[in-house]
C-alpha positions in Angstrom: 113.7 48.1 -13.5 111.1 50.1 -15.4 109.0 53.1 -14.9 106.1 54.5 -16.3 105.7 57.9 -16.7 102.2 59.0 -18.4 102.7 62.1 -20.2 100.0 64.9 -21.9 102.3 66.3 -25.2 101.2 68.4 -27.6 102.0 66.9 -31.3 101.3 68.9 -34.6 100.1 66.8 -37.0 100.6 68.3 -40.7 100.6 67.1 -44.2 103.5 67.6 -46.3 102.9 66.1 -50.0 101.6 62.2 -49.5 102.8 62.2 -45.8 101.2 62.8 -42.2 104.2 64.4 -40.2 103.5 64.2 -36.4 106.2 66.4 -34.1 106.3 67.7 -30.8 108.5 71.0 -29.5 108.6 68.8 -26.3 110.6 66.5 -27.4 111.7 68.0 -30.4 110.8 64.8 -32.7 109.1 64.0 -35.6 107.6 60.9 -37.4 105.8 60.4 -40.5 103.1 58.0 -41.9 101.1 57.9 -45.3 97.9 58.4 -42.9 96.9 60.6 -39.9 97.0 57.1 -37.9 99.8 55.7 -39.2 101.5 58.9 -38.0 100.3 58.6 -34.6 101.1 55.0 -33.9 104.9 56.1 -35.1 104.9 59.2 -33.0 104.1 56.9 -29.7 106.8 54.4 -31.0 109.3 56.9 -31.3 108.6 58.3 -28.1 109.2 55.0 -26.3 112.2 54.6 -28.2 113.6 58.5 -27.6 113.2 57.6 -23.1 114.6 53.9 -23.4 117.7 55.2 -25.6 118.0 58.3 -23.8 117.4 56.6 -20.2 119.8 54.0 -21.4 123.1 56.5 -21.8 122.1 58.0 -18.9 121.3 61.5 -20.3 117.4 61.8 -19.8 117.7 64.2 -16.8 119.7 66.3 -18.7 117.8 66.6 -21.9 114.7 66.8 -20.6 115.7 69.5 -18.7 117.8 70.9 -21.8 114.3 70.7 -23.4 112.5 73.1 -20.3 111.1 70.0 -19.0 110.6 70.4 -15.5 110.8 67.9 -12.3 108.5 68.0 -9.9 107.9 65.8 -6.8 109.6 63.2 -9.0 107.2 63.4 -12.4 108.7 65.5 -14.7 106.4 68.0 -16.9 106.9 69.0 -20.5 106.4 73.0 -21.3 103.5 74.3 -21.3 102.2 74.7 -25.0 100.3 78.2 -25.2 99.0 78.5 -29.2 100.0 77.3 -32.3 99.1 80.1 -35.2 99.8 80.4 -38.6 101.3 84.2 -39.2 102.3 86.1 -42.0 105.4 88.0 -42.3 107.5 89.9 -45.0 111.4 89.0 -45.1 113.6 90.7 -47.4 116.0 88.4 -49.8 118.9 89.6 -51.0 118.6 89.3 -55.1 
């Protein structure tokens, strides 16, 4: 038996040298593609795959929740993403 569950994730999409890295805090996975589509149509595979493997050892409850999803009235919810922003800060390195 198979449900489907619709979900609203919030994926970064960045470049990093040749490569279009997709990742979601939700989930805490990441793809990559050599274009900003490419990277996309990975992202939604490995989503698929992260629910059937998880849903197949039994453990999807308990990472989702692990992950502050939450469940309610039987659909569970990612976190709420508030901002994404680029800030500065100074750390010292030991020399």
């Amino acid at each position: 038996m198979t449900n489907n569950l619709n979900l609203n994730l919030s994926v970064s999409i960045f470049k990093e040298g040749k490569y279009f890295i997709a990742y979601s805090s939700a989930l805490d996975i990441s793809t990559a593609g050599k274009t900003f589509e490419e990277s996309k149509k990975r992202f939604n595979e490995v989503v698929q795959i992260f629910f059937e493997e998880t849903s197949k050892k039994g453990k999807l409850e308990e990472t989702l929740s692990n992950l502050g999803w939450q469940k309610i009235k039987q659909q569970w919810s990612p976190p709420t993403f508030i901002s994404h922003i680029q800030e500065e800060i100074r750390v010292q390195v030991p020399a």
